[in-house]
N, C-alpha and C positions, 0 to 999 in steps of 0.2 A: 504493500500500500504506500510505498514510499513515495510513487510517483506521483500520485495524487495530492494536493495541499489544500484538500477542500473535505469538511468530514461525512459532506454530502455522499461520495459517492461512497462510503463506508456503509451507510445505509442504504446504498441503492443496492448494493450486492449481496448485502442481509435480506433484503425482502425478498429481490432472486429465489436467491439461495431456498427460501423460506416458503414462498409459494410455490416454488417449485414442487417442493414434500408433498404441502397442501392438494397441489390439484392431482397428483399419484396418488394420495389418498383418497381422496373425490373421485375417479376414473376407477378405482379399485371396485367400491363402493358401488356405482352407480353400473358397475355390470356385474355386479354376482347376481343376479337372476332376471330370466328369459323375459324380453318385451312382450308382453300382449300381443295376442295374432301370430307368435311367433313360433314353431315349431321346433323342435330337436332335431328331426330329421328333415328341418329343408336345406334344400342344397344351396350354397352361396353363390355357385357356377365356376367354382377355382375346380380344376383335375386333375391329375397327374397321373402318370401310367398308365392310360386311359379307364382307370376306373377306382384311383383312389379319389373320392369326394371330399372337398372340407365342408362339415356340416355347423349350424349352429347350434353348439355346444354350451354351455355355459362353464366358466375358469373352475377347473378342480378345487375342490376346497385347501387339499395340502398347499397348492400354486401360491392360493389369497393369501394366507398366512405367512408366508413365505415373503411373499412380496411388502406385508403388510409389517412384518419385523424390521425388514432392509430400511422400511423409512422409518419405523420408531430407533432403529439404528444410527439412522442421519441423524435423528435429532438429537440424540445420548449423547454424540460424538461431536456437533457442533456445540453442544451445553458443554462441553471439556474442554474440548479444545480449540484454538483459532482455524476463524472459516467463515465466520458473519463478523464480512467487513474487518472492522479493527477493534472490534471484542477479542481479548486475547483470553476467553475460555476459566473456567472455574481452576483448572490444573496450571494456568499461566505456564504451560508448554511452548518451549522456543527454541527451534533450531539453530539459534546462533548460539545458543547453550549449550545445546548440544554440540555443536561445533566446537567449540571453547576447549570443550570438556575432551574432544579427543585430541584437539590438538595441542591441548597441553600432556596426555600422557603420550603423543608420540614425542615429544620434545626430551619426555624425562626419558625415554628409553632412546632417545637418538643422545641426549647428553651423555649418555654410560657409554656410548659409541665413541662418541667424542675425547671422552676424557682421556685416554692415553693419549691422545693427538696435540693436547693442551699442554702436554709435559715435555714436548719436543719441540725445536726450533721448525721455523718454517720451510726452508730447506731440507732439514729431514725427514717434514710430513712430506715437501711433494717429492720426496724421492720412493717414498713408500706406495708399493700396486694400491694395497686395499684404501688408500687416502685421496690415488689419482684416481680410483674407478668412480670415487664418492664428488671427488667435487668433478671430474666429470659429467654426472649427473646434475650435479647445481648448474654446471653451464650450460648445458644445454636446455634445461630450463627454462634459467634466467639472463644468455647471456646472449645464445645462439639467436635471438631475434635480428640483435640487430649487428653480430660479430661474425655470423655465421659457424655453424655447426663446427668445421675445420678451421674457427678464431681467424680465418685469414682476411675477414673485415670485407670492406667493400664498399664501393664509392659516398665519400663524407663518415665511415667508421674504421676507426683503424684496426691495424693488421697485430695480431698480438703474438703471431711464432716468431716475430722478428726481434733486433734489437734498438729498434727504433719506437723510442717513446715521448707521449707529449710533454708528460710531467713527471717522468724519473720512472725506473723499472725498479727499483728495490722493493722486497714486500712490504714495507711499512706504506713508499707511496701506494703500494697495489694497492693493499689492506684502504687507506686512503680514499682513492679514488671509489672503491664499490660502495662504501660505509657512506659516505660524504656526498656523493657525484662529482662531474663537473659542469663548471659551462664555461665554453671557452667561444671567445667573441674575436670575430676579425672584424673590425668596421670600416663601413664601407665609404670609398672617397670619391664617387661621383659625383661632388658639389663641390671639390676641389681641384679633381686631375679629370680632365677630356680623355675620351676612348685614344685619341693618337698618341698620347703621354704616357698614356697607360699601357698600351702597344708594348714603347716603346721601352719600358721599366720589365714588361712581360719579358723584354728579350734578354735583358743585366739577368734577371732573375734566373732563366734557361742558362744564362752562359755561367753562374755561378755553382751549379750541376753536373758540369761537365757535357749539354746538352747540345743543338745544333743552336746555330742563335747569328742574327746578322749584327756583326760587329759595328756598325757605325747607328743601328738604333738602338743598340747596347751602349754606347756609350755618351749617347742622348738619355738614355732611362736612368743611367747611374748618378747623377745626382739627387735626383727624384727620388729613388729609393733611399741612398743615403738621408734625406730631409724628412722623409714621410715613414717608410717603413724600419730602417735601423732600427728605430727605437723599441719594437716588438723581437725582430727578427735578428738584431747584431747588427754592426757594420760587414761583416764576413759571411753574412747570412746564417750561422749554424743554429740559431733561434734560442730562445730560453725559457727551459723546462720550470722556471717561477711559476712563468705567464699562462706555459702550456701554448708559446709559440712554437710552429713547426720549424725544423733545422731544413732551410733550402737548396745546403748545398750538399746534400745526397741524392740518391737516386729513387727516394721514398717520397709519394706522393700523395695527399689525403683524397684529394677531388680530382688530379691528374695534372698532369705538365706541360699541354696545349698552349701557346698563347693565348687560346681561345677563352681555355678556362681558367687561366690566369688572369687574364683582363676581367674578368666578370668577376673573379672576386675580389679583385683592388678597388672595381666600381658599387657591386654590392653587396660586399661583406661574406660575410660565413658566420654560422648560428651552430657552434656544436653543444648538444647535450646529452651529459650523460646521469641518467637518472641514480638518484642515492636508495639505495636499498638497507638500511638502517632499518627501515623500517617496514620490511618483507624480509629479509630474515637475521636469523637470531646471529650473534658472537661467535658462536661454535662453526656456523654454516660460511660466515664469511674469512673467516679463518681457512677453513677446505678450500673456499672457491678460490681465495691468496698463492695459497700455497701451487695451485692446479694450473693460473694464469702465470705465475712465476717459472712453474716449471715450462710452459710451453716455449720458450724462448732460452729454455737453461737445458738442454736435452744431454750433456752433455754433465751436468750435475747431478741429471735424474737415474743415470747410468752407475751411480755412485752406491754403493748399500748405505740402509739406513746406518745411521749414527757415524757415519767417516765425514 
């Protein structure tokens, strides 16, 4: 009933609900016995098999009864529990209570899971099978939307087998970023730089890559970029992981290495976010997912036995 903000329609669905019983009771009623004029054995004209008849009959008595429970049943059932409207029932029975309720004893049996995990550094949970199988599963859950199932990201989400990171790969930033979110803002300078300035800085930026790039509208855009961009990105382009600015001059790209798509984001910006999950799951869960994202980029760690 949440959607509704009128307690009107609370009552419109009680009375439903209500008269509905009512006229099943009434139609029950008003055919247990034969119309006047009306015989047992007249034919109604329905046949099947060419000579099964349906005759009129009047409802077996077990039938009435039967039917006549189901609705004194309705009514036992809506006097208990919620179902007219936003009367919440004599038993004040609620499935978010229910929910509550299981999902706090799966937590206490998933913390007993947990707990050895809590006594080891993060490193050597995600060097451990049964810790990578677990937060495995957390990513794919929660992470695989928008990182993709094989973390290898995808246009405007980064890549996380790599070692290329916004704001630091250590698990404290990892641990960090899931707990916290981010939001990371490029803003956009089409009220300051024209699409031909911008070009032309798209091309400083390629050649700072090691990219293909025409040198003399690279070295029109290079001051440009020194005055406007530097201050996010460096003067040497390799960016800073404070701001959660991208390093330019690798071969890693967020949204791709186009002039195309460089000019459109010097003109309008970039909006990245990443949602904080604090508050979907618990200490213990994001701890795994740390450990799991950590290792995807340490494979070479993960090859290690626990505790070395």
């Amino acid at each position: 009933m949440s959607d509704f903000i009128s307690d009107f329609w609370g009552y419109y669905i009680a009375a439903i609900a209500l008269i509905g019983i009512a006229w099943c009771v009434w139609l029950l009623f008003s055919q247990r016995k034969m119309p006047k004029g009306i015989s047992t054995t007249d034919d109604t004209g329905h046949v099947w098999d060419d000579d099964l008849r349906e005759l009129n009959n009047p409802l077996p008595r077990w039938w009435m009864w039967m039917f006549l429970l189901a609705c004194v049943f309705s009514v036992g059932y809506l006097v208990l529990y919620p179902g007219l409207g936003t009367y919440a029932g004599v038993l004040k029975f609620s499935t978010q209570g229910e929910l509550a309720a299981h999902r706090e004893a799966a937590e206490k049996m998933q913390h007993e899971i947990y707990a050895k995990y809590l006594k080891m550094d993060v490193k050597q949970v995600s060097a451990d099978p049964d810790a990578r199988e677990i937060g495995q599963r957390l990513f794919l859950n929660y992470c695989a939307q928008c990182h993709g199932s094989d973390a290898r990201g995808s246009r405007g989400f980064p890549n996380l087998t790599d070692n290329d990171w916004l704001y630091g790969g250590d698990p404290e930033t990892i641990q960090q970023t899931i707990t916290k979110g981010r939001n990371g803002v490029m803003p956009p300078f089409g009220g300051t730089i024209d699409a031909k300035l911008a070009g032309d800085t798209a091309q400083y930026v390629r050649s700072l890559s090691g990219l293909t790039y025409d040198p003399i509208r690279a070295s029109r855009g290079e001051s440009t970029f020194k005055s406007t961009c530097a201050a996010c990105h460096g003067a040497s382009g390799k960016g800073n992981q404070a701001l959660g600015a991208p390093n330019l001059s690798d071969n890693v790209w967020l949204y791709g290495s186009s002039e195309g798509v460089i000019v459109e984001a010097i003109l309008k910006g970039h909006n990245g976010h990443m949602p904080a999950h604090e508050e979907i799951l618990t200490p213990e869960r994001i701890r795994m997912l740390t450990a799991y994202v950590w290792g995807l980029s340490n494979t070479s760690t993960n090859a290690a036995p626990t505790g070395q």
